[in-house]
N, C-alpha and C positions, 0 to 999 in steps of 0.2 A: 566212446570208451564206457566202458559198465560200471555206475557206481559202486564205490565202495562201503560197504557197512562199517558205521564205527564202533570202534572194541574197546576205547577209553574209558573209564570209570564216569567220567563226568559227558555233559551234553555241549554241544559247540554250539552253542549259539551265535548269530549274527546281528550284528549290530547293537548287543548291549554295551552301554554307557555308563550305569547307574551303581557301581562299587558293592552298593550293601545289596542291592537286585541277582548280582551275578553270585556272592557269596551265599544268601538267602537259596537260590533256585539251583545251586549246585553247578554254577556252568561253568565249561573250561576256559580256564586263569593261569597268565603266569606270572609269579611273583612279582611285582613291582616296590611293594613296600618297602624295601632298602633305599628308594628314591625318598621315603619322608625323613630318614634317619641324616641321610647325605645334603639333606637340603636346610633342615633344622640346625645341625651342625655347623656348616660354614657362615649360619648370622648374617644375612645378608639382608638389606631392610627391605628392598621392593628386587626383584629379580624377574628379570623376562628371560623366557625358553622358545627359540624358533626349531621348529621340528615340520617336516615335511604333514600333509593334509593325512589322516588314518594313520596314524601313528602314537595313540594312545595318550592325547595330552589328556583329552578331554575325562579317560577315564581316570589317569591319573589326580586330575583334578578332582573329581568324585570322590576319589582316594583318599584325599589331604582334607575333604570336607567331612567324611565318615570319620576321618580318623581324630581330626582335633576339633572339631561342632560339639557344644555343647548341648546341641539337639541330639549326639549321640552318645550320651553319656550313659556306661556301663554298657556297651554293646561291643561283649570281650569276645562275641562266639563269631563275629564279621571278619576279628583279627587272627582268631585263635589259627595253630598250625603253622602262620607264615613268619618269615622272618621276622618283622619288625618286634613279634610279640614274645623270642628269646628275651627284648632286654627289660629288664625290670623298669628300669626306670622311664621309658616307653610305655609300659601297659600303665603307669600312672599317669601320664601326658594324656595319653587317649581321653576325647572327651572333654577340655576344660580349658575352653577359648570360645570366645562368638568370634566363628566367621560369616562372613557377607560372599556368597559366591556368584558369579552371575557371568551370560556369556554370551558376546554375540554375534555367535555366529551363523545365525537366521537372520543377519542384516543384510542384506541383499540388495535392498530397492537400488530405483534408478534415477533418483535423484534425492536431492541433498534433503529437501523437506521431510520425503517420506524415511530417509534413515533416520532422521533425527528423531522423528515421530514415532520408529519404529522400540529406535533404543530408550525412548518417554514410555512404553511403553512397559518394558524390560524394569527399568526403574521403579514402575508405577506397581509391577509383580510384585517386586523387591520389599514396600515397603509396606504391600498389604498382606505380607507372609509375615511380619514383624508390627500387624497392628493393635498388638498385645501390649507394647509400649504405649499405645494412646491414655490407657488406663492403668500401666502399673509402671512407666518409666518415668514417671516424674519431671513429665514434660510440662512448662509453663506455657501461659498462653500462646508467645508468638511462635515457642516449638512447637505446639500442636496447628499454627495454623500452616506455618512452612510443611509438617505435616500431612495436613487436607492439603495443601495445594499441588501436592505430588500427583499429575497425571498425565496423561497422553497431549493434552493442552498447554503441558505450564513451558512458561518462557523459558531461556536460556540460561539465565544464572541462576533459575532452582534444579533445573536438570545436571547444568554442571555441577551445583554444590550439593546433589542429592546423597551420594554416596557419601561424602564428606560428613553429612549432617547424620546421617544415620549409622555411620562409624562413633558419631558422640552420646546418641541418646544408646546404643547397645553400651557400649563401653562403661558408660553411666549405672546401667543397669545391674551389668555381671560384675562391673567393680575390677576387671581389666581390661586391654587395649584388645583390637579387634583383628582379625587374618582376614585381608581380603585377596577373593581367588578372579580373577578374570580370565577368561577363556577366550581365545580366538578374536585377540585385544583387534586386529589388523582386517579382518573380513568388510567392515565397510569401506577401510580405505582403501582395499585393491577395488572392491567395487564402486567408491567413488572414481579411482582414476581409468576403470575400464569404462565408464561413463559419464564422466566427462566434470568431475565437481569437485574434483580435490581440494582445492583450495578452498571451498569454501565449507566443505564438511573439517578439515584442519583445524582451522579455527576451533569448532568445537571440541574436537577429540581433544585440545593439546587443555582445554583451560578442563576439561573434565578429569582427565589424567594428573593436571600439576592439582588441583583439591582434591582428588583423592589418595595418592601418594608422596607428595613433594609439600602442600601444608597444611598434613591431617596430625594433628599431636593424638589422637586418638589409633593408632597403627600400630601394631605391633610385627608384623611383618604382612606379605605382599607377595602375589604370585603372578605373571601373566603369560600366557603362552598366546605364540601366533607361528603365522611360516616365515614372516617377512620379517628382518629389524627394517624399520621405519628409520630413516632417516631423523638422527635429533635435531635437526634443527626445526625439519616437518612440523613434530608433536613432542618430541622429546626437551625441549630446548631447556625446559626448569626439574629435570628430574635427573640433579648431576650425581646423584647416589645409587644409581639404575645401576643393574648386574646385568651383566647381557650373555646369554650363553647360546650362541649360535652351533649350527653342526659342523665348524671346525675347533672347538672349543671342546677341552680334555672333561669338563664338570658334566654328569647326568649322563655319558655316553652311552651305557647300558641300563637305562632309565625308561626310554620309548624305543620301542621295537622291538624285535623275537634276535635274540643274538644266535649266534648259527647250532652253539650246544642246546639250547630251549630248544629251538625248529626240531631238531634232531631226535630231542627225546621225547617231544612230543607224538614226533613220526613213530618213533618206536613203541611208546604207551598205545600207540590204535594201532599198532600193527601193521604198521606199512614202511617199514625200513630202507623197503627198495626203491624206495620214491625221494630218498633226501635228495641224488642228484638232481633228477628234475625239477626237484621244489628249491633248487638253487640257482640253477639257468635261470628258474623265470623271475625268483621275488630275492635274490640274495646282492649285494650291492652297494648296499646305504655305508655312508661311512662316517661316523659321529667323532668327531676327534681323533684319536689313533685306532677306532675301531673301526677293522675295515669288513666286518661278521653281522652286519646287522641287516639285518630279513624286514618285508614290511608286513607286519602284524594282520593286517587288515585280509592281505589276498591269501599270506597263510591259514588262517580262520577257514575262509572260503575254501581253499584246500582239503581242510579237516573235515570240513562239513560236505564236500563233494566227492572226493577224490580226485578232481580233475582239474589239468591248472586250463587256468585261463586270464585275462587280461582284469579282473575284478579292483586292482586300484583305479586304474587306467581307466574305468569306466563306474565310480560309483560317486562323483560329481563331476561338477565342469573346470574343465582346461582352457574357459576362453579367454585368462591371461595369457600362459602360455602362448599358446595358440595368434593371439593378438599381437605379442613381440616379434613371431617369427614371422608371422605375414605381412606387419609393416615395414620389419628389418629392411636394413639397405644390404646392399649386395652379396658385401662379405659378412652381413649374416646368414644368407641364404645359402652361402657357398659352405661356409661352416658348418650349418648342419647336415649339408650334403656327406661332408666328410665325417660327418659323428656317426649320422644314420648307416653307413657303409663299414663302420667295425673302427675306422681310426681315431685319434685324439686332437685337443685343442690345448694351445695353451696360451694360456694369458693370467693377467692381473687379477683379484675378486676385492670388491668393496663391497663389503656385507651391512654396511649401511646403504639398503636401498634408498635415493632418491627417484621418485619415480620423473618428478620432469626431466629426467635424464636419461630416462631409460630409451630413447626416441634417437638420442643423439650419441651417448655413449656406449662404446661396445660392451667393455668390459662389466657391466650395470645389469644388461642381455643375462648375462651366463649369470653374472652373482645372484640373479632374482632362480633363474632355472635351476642353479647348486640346491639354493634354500629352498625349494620346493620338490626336489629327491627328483628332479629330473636328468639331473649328471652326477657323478660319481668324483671322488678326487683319487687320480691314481699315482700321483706323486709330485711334491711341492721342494724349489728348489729356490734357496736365499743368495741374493745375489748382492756380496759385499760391495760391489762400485756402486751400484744403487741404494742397496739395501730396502727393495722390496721384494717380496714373495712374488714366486710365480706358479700358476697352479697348473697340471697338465688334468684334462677331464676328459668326462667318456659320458657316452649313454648310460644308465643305472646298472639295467638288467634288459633280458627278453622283453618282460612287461613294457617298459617305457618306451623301447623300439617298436613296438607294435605300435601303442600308443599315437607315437607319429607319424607312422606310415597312414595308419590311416585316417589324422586328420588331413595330412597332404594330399590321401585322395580326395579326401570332402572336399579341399576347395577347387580340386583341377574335376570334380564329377560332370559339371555340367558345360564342360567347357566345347567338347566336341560341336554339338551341335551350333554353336556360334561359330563355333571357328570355320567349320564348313560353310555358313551362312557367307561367313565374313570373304572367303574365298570368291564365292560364287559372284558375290557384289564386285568383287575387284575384278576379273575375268569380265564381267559383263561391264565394269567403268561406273556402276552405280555408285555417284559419291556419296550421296544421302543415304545411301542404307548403310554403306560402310561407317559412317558417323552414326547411324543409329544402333550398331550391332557396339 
């Protein structure tokens, strides 16, 4: 297909993150700032948002640190134009809080040490961006040596109480309580439990998570966004004040993602109107609480900037959760997505409190982990008074996610031919050792 020239006023960038970057350099934006006004509003002390991967938490997050950082005080020309900055008593808000933002979702390793290490590290950014206090926050000795001992090295109960401790000395400082933003609270524990260490990275997360939002009197409010709710009793078990707002959940619906009028008018600012169908086969689907018009931000961008759809969620990290549920499934999990991949639906239960030791044994745990991560769609949910539980009926997303699995499923049957022949030939010939060896 021959690309498209774009005719928008602004430049599509890919892959900006950075809120005052994208406002600064002119690149195309769609409003999100009605998300600080809806979230400030409802007063919620600490609040988590699970939102599928590319799905603007991150930038949003950016957002909420531009917009109330007292690093960004008087920076009215980032806000100017967009919603949030109609309301008066908002453009006075802008600006006038220490927030601590931090995020990690570069935690990756594959084992428990080296995450831990990783996120000492994260920490150790944290509080050399803020070591301005050594010399003007009135820190007493053994503040300043908890302080110095913030590094890649230090033991467990200064990393856990690192955030904690430096919610007190800003707080101290600016003379109020502090906004902490965490991003992509969950990325080491899918990757503890896709290799093999959950339990004992747990541990850590829950005693760093309960000091920094559960008994920090230094907090003024609390953001975290990930794909997954974590099981509470996992990590959550002391943080009974948590807001949880999953993607069956009415709050933020039109908060992350391109809703299908944005898609639409953006198609029409570059000039390409006759493309909303196709840009809706492939990335239209997500459905956030009763909104069932939510587009994924990420492969529309790629659209904008291409002209040409293609598989760009599907392929701009790894699937090997996913990926790993379906291949170890038991039967009628495999038979399931036989019948998802071929255009029909499933129905069952969702516990959106992921447990992941459970995900091995339990069906319904399978789909609840793949709902929250925009791999299935909900196409209608049906309350059943003898029981009185919901039942959810799902589907594939879109195009994108179908492709997606077709061809990991060829990735693991690619190399099979040539054993199988092998394996043939041994059996025909009675070789029992080769057939045990194939």
């Amino acid at each position: 297909m021959k690309e498209l020239k774009q005719s928008g006023p602004y430049t599509v960038g890919i892959g900006y993150q950075d809120f005052g970057k994208i406002r600064r350099e002119h690149i195309f934006y769609v409003d999100k700032t009605g998300f600080i006004q809806e979230w400030w509003e409802r007063k919620d002390e600490v609040t988590l948002i699970t939102r599928p991967r590319r799905f603007g938490k991150t930038l949003n997050m950016s957002m909420l640190e531009t917009f109330f950082s007292i690093q960004y005080a008087g920076r009215k020309e980032l806000f100017e134009g967009l919603a949030i900055w109609k309301d008066e008593a908002y453009r006075k808000l802008q600006g006038t809080y220490p927030v601590i933002s931090l995020s990690f979702a570069n935690v990756k390793e594959r084992s428990c040490s080296a995450a831990v290490r990783r996120i000492n590290q994260i920490l150790t950014n944290l509080y050399s961006a803020n070591r301005f206090l050594l010399h003007d926050g009135d820190l007493d000795d053994k503040e300043r040596r908890f302080f110095d001992s913030v590094d890649v090295d230090m033991d467990e109960t200064a990393a856990t109480m690192a955030i904690h401790q430096l919610s007190g000395y800003l707080s101290r400082y600016y003379g109020k309580k502090v906004i902490i933003l965490l991003d992509e609270y969950d990325t080491p524990m899918q990757e503890a439990f896709v290799n093999g260490f959950w339990d004992e990275l747990a541990s850590f997360m829950r005693s760093l998570l309960n000091a920094a939002f559960k008994t920090n009197p230094y907090l003024e409010r609390a953001i975290m966004t990930g794909i997954t709710r974590v099981s509470r009793e996992s990590i959550f078990s002391d943080l009974n004040h948590l807001r949880v707002i999953t993607t069956t959940s009415e709050a933020y619906a039109n908060c992350f993602g391109f809703t299908e009028k944005e898609v639409c008018d953006a198609l029409d600012e570059y000039g390409w109107p006759a493309k909303k169908q196709e840009v809706k086969l492939w990335y239209d689907g997500f459905t956030f609480g009763k909104r069932t018009d939510m587009y994924n931000p990420w492969s529309v961008i790629n659209y904008l900037s291409t002209g040409r759809p293609g598989a760009y969620w599907a392929n701009s990290s790894s699937n090997s959760l996913a990926g790993k549920l379906i291949r170890e499934g038991n039967i009628d999990i495999k038979q399931a997505m036989e019948r998802l991949l071929s255009g029909k639906t499933l129905v069952t239960e969702i516990d959106e409190e992921i447990v992941y030791s459970e995900l091995k044994g339990k069906r319904n745990a399978v789909w609840s982990l793949l709902l929250a991560g925009g791999y299935l769609k909900v196409m209608n949910v049906e309350f059943s008074e003898q029981s009185g539980r919901a039942y959810y009926e799902l589907a594939l997303t879109n195009k994108e996610v179908r492709i997606l699995f077709e061809a990991m499923i060829r990735d693991w049957f690619s190399g099979v031919e040539e054993a199988y022949n092998g394996f043939i030939e041994a059996l025909l010939l009675d070789d029992i050792d080769a057939m045990n060896d194939i």
